[in-house]
C-alpha atoms as an extended CHARMM CRD file, in Angstrom:
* protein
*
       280  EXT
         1         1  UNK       CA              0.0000000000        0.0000000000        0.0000000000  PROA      1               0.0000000000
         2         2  UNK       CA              1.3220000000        3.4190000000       -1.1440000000  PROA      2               0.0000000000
         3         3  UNK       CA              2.6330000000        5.1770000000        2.1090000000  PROA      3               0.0000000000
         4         4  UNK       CA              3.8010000000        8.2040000000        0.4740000000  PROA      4               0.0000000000
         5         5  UNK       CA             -0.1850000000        9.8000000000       -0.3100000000  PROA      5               0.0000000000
         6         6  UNK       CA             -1.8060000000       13.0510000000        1.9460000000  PROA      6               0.0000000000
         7         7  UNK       CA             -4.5000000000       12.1370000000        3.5540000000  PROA      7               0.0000000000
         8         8  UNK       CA             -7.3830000000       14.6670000000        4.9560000000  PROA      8               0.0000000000
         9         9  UNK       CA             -8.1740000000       14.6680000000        8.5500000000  PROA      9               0.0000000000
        10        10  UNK       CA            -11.6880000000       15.8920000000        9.6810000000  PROA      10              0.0000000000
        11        11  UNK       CA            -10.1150000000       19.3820000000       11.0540000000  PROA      11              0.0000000000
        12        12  UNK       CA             -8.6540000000       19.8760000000        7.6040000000  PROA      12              0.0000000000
        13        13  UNK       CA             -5.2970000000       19.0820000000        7.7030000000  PROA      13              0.0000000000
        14        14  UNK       CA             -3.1360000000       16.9920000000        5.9450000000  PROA      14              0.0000000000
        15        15  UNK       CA             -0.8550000000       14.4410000000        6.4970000000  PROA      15              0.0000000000
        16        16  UNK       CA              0.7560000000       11.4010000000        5.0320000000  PROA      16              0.0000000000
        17        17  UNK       CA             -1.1590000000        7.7290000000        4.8870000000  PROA      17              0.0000000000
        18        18  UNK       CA             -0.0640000000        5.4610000000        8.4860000000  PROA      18              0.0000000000
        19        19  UNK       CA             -0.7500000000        2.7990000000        7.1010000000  PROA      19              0.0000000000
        20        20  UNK       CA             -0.4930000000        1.0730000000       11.0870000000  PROA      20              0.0000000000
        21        21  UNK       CA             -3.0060000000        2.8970000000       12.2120000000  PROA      21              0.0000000000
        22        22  UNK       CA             -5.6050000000        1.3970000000        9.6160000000  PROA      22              0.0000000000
        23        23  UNK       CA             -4.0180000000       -2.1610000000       10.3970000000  PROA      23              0.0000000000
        24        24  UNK       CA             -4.3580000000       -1.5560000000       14.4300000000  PROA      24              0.0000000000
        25        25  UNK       CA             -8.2860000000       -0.3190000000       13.9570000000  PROA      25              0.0000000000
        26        26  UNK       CA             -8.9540000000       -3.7020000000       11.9230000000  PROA      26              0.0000000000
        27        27  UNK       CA             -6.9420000000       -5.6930000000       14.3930000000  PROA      27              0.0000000000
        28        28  UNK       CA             -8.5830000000       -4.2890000000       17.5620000000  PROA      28              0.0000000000
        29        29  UNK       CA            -12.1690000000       -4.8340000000       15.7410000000  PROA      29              0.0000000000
        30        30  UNK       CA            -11.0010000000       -8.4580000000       15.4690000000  PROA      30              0.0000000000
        31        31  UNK       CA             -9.8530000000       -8.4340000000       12.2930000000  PROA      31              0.0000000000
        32        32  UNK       CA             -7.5500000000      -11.7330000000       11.1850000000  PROA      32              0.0000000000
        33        33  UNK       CA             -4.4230000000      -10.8900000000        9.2530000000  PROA      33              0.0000000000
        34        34  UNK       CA             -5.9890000000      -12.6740000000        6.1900000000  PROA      34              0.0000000000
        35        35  UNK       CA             -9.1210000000      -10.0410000000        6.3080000000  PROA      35              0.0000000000
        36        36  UNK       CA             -6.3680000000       -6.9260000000        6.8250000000  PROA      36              0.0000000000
        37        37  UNK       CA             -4.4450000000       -7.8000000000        3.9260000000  PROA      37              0.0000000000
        38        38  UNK       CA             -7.3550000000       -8.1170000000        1.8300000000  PROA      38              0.0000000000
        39        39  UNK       CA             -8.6780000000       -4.4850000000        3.2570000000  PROA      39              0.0000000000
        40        40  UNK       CA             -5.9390000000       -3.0310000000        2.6400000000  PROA      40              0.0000000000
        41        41  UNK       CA             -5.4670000000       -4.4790000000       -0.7620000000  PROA      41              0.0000000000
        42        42  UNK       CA             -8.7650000000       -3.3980000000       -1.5560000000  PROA      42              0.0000000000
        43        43  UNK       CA             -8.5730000000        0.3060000000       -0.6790000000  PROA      43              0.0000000000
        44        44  UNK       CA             -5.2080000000        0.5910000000       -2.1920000000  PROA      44              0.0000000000
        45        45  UNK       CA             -7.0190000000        0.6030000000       -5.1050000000  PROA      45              0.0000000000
        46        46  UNK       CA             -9.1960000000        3.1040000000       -4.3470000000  PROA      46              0.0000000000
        47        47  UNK       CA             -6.9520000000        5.3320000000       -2.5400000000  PROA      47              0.0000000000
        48        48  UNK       CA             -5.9880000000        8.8610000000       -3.7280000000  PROA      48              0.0000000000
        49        49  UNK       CA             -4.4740000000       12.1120000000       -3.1120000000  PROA      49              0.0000000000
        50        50  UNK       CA             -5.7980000000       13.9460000000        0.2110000000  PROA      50              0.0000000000
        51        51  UNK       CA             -8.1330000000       11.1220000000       -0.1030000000  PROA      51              0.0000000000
        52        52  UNK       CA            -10.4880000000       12.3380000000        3.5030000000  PROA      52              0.0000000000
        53        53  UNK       CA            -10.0990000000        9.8230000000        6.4810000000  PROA      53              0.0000000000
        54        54  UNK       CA            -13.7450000000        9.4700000000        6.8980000000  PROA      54              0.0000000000
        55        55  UNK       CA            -13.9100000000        8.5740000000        3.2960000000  PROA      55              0.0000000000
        56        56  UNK       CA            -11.0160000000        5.7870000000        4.1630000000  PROA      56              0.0000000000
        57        57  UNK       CA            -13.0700000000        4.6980000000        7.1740000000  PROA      57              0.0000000000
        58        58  UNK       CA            -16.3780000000        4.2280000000        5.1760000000  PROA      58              0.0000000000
        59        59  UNK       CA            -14.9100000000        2.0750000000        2.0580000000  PROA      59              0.0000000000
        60        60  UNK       CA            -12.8870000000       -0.1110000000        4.9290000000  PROA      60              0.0000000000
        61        61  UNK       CA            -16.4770000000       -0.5340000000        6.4760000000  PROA      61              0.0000000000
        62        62  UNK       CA            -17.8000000000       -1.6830000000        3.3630000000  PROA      62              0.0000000000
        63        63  UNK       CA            -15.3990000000       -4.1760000000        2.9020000000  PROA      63              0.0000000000
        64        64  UNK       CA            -15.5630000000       -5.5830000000        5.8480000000  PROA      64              0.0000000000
        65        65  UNK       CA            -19.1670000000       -5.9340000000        6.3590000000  PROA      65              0.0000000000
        66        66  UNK       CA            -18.2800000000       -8.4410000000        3.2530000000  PROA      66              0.0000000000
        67        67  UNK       CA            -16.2300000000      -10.2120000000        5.3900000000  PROA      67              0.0000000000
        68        68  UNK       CA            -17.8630000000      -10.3800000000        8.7470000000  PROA      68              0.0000000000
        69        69  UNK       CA            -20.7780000000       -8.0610000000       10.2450000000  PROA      69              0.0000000000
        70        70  UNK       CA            -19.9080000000       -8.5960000000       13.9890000000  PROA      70              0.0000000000
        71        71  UNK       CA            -16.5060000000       -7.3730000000       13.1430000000  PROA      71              0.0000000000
        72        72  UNK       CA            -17.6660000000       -4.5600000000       10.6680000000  PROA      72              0.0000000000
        73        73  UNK       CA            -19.7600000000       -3.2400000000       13.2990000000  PROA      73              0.0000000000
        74        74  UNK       CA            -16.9600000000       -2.5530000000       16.4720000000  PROA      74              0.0000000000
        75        75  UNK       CA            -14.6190000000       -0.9980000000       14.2750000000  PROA      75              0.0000000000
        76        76  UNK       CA            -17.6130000000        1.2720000000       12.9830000000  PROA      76              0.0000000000
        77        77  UNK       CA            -18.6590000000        2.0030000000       17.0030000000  PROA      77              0.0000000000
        78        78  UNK       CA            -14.6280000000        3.1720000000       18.2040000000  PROA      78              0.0000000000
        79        79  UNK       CA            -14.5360000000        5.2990000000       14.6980000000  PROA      79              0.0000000000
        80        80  UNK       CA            -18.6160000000        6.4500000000       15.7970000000  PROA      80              0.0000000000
        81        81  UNK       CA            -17.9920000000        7.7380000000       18.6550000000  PROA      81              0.0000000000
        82        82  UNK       CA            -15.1410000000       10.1700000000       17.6430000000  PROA      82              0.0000000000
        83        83  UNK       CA            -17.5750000000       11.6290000000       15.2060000000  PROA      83              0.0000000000
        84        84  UNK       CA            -19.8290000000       12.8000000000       18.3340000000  PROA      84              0.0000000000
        85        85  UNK       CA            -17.8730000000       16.2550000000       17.6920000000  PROA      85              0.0000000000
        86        86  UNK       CA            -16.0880000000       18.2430000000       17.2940000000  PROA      86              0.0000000000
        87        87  UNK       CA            -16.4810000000       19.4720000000       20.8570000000  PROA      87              0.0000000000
        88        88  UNK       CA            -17.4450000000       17.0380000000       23.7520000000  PROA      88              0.0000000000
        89        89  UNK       CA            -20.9880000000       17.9940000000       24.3020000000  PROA      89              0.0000000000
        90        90  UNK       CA            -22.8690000000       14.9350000000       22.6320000000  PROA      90              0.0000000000
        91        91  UNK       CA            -20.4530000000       12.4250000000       24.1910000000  PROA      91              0.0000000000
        92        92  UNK       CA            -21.7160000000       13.9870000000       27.8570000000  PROA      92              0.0000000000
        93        93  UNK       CA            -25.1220000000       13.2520000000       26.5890000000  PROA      93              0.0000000000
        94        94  UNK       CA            -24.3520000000       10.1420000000       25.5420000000  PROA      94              0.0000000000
        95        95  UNK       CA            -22.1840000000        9.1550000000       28.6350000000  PROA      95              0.0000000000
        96        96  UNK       CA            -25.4410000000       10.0480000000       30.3920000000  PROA      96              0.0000000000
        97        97  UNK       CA            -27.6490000000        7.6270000000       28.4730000000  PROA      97              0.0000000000
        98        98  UNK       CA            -25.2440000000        5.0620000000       29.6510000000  PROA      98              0.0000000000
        99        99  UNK       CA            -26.1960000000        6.0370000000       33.1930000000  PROA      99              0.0000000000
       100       100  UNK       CA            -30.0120000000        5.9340000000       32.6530000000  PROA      100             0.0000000000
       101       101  UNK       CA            -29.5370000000        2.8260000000       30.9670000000  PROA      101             0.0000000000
       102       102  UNK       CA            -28.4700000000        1.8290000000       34.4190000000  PROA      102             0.0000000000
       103       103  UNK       CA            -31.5280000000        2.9940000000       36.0220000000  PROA      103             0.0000000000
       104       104  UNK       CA            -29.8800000000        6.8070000000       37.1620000000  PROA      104             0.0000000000
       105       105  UNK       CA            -31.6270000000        9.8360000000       36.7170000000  PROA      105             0.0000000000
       106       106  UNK       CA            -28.8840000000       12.2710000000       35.1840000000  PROA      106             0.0000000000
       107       107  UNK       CA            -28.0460000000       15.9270000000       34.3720000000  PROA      107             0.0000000000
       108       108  UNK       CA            -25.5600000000       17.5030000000       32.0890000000  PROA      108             0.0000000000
       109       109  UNK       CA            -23.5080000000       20.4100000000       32.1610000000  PROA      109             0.0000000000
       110       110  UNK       CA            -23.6910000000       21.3200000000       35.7700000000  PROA      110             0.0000000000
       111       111  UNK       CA            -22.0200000000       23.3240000000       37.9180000000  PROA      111             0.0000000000
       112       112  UNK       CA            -21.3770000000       22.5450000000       41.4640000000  PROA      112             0.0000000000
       113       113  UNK       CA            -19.8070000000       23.9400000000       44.3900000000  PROA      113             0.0000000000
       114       114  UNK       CA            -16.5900000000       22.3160000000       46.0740000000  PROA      114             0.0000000000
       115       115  UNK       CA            -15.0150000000       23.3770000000       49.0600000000  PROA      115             0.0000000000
       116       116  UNK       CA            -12.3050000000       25.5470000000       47.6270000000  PROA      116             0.0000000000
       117       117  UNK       CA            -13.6080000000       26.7660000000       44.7690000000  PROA      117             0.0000000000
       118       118  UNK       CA            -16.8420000000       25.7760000000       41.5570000000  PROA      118             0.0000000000
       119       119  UNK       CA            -16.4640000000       23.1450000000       39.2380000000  PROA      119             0.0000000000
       120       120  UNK       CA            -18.0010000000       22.5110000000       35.7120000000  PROA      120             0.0000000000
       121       121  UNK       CA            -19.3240000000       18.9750000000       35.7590000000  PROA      121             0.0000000000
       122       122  UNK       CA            -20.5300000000       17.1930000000       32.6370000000  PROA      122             0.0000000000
       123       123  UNK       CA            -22.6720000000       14.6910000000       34.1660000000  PROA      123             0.0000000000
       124       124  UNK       CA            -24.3960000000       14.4600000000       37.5440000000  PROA      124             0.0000000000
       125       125  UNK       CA            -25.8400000000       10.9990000000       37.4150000000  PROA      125             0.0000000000
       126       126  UNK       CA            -28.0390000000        9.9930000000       41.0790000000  PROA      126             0.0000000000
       127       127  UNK       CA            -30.5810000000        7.0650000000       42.1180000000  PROA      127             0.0000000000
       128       128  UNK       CA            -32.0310000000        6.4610000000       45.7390000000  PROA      128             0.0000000000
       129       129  UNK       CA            -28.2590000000        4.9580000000       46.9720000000  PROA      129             0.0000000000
       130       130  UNK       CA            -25.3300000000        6.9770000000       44.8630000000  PROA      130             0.0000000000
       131       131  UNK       CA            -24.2670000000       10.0550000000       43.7400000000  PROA      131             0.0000000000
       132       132  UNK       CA            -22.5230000000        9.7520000000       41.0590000000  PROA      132             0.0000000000
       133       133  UNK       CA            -20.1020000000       12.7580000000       39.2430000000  PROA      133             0.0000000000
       134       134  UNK       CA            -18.5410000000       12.2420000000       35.9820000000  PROA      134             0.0000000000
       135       135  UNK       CA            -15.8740000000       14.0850000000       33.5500000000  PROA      135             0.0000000000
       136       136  UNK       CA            -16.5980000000       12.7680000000       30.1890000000  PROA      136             0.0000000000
       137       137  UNK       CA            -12.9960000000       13.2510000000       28.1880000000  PROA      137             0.0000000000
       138       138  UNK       CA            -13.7700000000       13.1770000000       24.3980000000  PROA      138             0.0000000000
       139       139  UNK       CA            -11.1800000000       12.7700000000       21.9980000000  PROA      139             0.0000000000
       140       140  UNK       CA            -11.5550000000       13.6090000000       18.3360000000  PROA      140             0.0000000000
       141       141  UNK       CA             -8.3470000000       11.0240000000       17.1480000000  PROA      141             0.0000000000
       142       142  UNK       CA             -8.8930000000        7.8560000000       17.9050000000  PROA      142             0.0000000000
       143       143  UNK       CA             -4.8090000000        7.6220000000       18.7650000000  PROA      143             0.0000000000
       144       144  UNK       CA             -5.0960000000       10.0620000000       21.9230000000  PROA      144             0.0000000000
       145       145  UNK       CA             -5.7170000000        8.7910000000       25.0430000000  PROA      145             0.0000000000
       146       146  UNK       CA             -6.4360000000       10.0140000000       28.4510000000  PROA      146             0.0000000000
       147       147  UNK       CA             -2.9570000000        9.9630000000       30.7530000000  PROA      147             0.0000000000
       148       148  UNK       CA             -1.9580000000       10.0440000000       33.7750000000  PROA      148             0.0000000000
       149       149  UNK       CA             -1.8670000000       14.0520000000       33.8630000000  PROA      149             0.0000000000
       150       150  UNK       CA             -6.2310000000       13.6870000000       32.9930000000  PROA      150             0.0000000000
       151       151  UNK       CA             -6.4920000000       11.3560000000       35.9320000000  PROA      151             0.0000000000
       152       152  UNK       CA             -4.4180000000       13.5410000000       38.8200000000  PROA      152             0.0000000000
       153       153  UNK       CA             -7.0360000000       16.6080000000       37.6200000000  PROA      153             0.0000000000
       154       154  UNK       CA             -9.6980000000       14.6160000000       38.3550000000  PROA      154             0.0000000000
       155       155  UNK       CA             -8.8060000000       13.1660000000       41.2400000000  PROA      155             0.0000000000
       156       156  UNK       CA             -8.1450000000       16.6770000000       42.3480000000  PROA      156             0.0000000000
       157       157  UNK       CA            -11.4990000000       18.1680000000       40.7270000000  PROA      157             0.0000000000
       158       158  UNK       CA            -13.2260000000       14.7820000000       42.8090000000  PROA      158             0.0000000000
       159       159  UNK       CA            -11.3090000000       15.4320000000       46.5620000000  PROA      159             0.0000000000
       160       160  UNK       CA            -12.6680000000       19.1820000000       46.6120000000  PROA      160             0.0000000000
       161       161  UNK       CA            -16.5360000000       18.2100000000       45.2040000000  PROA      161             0.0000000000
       162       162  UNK       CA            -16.5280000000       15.1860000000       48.0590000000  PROA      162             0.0000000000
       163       163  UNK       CA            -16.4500000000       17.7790000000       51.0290000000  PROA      163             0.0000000000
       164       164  UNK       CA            -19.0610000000       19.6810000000       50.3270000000  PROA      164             0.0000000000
       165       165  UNK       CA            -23.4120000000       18.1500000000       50.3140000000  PROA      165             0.0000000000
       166       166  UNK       CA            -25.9750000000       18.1420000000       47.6680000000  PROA      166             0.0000000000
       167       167  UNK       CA            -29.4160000000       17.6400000000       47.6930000000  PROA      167             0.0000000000
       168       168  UNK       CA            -29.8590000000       15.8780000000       44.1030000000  PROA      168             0.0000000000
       169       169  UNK       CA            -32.9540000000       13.6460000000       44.1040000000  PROA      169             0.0000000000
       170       170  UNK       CA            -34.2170000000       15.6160000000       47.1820000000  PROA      170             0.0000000000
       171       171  UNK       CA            -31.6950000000       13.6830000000       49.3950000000  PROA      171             0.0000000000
       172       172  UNK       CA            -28.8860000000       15.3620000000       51.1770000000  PROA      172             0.0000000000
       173       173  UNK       CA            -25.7480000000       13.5790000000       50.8530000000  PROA      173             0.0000000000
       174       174  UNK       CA            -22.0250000000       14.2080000000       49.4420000000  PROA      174             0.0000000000
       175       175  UNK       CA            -20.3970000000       12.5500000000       46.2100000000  PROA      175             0.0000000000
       176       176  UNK       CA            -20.5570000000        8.5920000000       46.0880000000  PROA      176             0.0000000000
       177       177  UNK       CA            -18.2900000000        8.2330000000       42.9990000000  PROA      177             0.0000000000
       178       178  UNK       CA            -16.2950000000       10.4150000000       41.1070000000  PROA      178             0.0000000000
       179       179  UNK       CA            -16.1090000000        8.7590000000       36.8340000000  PROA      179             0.0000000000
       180       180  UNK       CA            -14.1100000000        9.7960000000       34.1540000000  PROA      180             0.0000000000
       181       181  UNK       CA            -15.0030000000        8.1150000000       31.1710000000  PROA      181             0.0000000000
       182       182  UNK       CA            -13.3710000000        8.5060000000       27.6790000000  PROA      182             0.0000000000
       183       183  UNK       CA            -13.8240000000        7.3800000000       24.1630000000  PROA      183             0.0000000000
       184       184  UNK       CA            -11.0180000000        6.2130000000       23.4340000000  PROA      184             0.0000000000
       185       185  UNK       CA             -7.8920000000        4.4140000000       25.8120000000  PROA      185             0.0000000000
       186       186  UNK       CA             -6.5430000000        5.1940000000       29.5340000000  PROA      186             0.0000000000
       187       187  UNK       CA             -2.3570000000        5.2060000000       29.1300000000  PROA      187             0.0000000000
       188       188  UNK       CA             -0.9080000000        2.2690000000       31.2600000000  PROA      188             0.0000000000
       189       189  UNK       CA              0.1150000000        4.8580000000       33.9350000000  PROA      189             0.0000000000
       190       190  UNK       CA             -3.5160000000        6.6370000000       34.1360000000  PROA      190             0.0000000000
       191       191  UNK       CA             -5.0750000000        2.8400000000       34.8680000000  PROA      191             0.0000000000
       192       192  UNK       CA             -2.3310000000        2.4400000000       37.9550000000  PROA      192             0.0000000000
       193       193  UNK       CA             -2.9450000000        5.5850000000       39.5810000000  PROA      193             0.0000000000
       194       194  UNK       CA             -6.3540000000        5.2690000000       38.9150000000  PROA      194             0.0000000000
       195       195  UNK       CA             -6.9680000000        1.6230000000       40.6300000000  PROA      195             0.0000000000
       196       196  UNK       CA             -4.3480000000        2.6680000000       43.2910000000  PROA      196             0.0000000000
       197       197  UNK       CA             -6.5300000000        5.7370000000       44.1600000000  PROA      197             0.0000000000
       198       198  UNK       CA            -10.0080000000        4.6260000000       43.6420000000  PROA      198             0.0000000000
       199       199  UNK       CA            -11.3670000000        6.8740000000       40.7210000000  PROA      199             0.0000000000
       200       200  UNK       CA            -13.7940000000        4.7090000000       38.5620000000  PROA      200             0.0000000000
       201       201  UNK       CA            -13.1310000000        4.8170000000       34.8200000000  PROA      201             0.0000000000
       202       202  UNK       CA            -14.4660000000        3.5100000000       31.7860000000  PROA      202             0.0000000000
       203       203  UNK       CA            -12.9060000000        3.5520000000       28.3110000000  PROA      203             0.0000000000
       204       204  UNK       CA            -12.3130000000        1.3450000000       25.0540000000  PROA      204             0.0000000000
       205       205  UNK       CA             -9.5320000000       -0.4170000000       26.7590000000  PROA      205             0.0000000000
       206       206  UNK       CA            -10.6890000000       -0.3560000000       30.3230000000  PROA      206             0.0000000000
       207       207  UNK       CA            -11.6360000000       -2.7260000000       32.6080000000  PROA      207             0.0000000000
       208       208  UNK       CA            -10.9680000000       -5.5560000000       30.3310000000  PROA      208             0.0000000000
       209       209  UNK       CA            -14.5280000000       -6.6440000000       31.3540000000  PROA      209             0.0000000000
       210       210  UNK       CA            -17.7970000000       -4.0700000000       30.8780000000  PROA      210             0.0000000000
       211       211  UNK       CA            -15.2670000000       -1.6360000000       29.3880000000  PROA      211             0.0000000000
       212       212  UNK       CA            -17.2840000000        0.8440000000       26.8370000000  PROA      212             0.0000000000
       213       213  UNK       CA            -17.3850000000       -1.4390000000       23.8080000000  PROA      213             0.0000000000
       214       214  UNK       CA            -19.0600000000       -4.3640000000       25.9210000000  PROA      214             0.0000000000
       215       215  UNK       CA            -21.7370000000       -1.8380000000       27.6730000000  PROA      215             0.0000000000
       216       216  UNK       CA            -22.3030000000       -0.4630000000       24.0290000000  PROA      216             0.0000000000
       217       217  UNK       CA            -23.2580000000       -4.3600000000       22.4700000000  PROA      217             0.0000000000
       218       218  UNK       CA            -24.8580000000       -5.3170000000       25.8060000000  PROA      218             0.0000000000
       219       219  UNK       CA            -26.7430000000       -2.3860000000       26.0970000000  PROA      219             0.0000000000
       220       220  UNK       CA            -27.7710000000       -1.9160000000       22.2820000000  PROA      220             0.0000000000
       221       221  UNK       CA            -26.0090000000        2.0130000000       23.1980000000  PROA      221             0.0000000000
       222       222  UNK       CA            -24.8200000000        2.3130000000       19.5940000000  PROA      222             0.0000000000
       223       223  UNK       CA            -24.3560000000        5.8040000000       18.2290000000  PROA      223             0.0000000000
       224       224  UNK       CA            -26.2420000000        6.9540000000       15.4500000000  PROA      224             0.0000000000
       225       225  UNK       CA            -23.0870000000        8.2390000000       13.7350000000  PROA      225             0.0000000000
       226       226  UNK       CA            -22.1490000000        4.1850000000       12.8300000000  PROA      226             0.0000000000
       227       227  UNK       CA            -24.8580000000        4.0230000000       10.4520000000  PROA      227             0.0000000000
       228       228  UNK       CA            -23.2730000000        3.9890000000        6.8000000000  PROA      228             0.0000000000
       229       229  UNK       CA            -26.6480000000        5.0500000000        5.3940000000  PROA      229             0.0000000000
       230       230  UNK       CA            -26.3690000000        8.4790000000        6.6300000000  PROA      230             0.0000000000
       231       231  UNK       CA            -24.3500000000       11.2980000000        5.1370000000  PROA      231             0.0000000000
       232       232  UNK       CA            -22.2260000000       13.2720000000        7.0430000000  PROA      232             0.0000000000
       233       233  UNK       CA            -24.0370000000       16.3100000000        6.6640000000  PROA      233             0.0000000000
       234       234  UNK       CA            -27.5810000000       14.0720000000        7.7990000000  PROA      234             0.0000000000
       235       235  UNK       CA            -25.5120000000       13.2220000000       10.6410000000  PROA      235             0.0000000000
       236       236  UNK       CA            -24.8160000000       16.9440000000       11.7070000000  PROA      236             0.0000000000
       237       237  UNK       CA            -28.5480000000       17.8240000000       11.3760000000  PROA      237             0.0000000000
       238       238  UNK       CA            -29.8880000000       15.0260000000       13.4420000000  PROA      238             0.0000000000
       239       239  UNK       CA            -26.8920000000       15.5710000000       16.0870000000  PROA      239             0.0000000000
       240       240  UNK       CA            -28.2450000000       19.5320000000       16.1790000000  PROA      240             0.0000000000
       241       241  UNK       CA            -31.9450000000       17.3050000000       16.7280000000  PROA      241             0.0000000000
       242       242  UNK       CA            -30.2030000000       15.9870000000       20.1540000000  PROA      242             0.0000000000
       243       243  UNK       CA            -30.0790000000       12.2960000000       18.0720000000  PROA      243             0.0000000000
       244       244  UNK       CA            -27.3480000000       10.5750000000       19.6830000000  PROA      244             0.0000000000
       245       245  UNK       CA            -28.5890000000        6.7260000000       19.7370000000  PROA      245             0.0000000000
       246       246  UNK       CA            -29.4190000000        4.5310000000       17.0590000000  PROA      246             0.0000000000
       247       247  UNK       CA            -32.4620000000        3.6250000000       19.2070000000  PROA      247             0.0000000000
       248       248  UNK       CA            -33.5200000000        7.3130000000       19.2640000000  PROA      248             0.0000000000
       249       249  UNK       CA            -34.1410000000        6.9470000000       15.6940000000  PROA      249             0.0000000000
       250       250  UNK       CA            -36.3470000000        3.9440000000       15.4360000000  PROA      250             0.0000000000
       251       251  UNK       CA            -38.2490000000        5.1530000000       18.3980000000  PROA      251             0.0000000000
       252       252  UNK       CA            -38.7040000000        8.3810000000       16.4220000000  PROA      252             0.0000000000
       253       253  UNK       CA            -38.1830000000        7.4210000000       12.7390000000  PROA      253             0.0000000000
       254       254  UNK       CA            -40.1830000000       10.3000000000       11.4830000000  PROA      254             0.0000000000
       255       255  UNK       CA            -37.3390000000       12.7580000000       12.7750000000  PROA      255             0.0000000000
       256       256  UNK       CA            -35.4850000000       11.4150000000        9.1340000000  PROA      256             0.0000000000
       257       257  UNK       CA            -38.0490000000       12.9080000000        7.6950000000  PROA      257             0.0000000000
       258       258  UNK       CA            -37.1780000000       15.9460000000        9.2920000000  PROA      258             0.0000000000
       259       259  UNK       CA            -34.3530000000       16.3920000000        8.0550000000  PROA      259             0.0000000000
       260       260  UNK       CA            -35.3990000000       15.7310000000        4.5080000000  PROA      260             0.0000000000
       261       261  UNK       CA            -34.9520000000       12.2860000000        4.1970000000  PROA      261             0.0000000000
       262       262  UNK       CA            -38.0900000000        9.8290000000        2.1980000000  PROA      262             0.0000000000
       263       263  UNK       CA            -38.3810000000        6.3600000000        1.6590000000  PROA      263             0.0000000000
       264       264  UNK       CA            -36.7610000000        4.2470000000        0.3430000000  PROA      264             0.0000000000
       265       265  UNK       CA            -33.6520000000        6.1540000000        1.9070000000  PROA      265             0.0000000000
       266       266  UNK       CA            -35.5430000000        6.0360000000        5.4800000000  PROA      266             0.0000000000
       267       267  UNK       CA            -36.2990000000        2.5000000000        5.2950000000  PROA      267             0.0000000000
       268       268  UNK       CA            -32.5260000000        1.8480000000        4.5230000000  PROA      268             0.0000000000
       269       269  UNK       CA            -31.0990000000        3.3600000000        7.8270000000  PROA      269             0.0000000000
       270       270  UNK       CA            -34.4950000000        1.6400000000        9.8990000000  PROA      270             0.0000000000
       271       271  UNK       CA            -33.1600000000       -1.6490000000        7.9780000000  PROA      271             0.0000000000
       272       272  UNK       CA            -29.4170000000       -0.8330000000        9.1180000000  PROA      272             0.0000000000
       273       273  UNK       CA            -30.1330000000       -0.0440000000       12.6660000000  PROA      273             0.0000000000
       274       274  UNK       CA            -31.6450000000       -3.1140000000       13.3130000000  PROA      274             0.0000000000
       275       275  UNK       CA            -28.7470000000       -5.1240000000       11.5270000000  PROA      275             0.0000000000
       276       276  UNK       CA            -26.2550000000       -3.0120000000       13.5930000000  PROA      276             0.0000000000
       277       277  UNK       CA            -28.4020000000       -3.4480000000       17.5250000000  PROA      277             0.0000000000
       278       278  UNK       CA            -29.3260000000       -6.4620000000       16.4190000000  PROA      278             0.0000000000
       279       279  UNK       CA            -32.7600000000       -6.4300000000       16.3600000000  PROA      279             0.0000000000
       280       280  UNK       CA            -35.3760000000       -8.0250000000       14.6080000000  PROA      280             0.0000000000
């Protein structure tokens, strides 16, 4: 595969083809070596000169779905979820779904008062036994992850908020859990300091068991922005429609009208939903 093209990222800029990142997306999807190599052989016949990276993500989709669905469908979730930009606000809604999937009642964009001094916190999540606090950290590139620098600010943000009460849910009590969840991976270093100092967390990578991509099958939590059969400029409308779940659509399929859509293209993404939650 031709190393030596520009690719277009999503801010704009350009930069030469990795071809290891590609291979690492397949491989953590579950990709064998025999379905990489024939990915990659495919799109390096379709690859071209500042060829976009969400144009190199959809085609690899393609081809894979022609290989296996199951497989086709977590690498389209990790690349999904970076497209709930570009800032961070639809990833706080949607860690907050996760939470009332759970059976919390949740907030977003609060701010509370700590001892010392206010804090801006993205979800307030509380049920009849917890409190519950969470920084959501969104990452636009699926390479970054959340370090060890991410975890000793929250920790810090966490220790003032616990000395102080609040009243959500009409009961008076202080902070049960302080959560930073991110889209993409915790650093080997964040995980340590994390575990050794009791912050909960929840990422791609982490724990190894009910870590984001295991609540997102188990849960059928699977953003909106995997479906193929949506553009990306149908995607920005229904995100500015507060759409961030797949379900939210078939529960409300006449919002694709909404935005200008008609059958057959409607019936399409109601048909590709229920292939993707797996429901039939």
């Amino acid at each position: 595969m031709n190393n030596m093209i520009s690719i277009t990222k999503a801010d704009g800029t350009k930069e030469l083809f990795d071809k290891s990142k590609l291979v690492n997306s397949l491989r953590n999807a579950g990709g064998n070596e025999q379905i990489i190599e024939e990915i990659l052989l495919g799109l390096n016949k379709e690859m071209y000169e500042g060829m976009p990276t969400s144009e190199i993500y959809s085609r690899a989709f393609k081809l894979l779905r022609g290989h296996s669905m199951p497989i086709a469908i977590k690498y389209s979730i990790r690349r999904a979820l970076s497209e709930l930009g570009p800032d961070g606000f639809p990833f706080e809604k949607y860690v907050a779904k996760i939470f009332e999937s759970w059976g919390y009642e949740t907030l977003t964009d609060q701010t509370v008062l700590g001892v010392c001094v206010p804090h801006e916190v993205d979800v307030v999540a509380w049920n009849k036994d917890k409190l519950i606090m969470v920084e959501a950290k969104f990452h636009n590139e699926l390479a970054m992850k959340s370090d060890l620098k991410v975890v000793l600010y929250i920790k810090a943000r966490f220790d003032d908020i616990s000395g102080t009460m609040f009243d959500y849910g009409n009961i008076k009590r202080h902070l049960t859990e302080g959560w930073l969840v991110t889209n993409t991976k915790f650093t080997d270093q964040a995980i340590k300091y994390g575990e050794c100092n009791h912050v909960k967390m929840l990422g791609w990578n982490y724990p190894e068991k009910g870590n984001l991509h295991d609540i997102i099958e188990e849960l059928h939590l699977h953003p909106f922005t995997c479906l193929d059969s949506l553009s990306n400029i149908m995607k920005k409308s229904l995100l500015s429609k507060g759409v961030i779940l797949c379900t939210d659509i078939l529960y409300k399929p006449s919002i694709l009208e909404e935005i200008g859509m008609k059958s057959p293209e409607t019936d399409s993404v109601i048909a590709e939903i229920k292939e993707v939650c797996g429901i039939k």
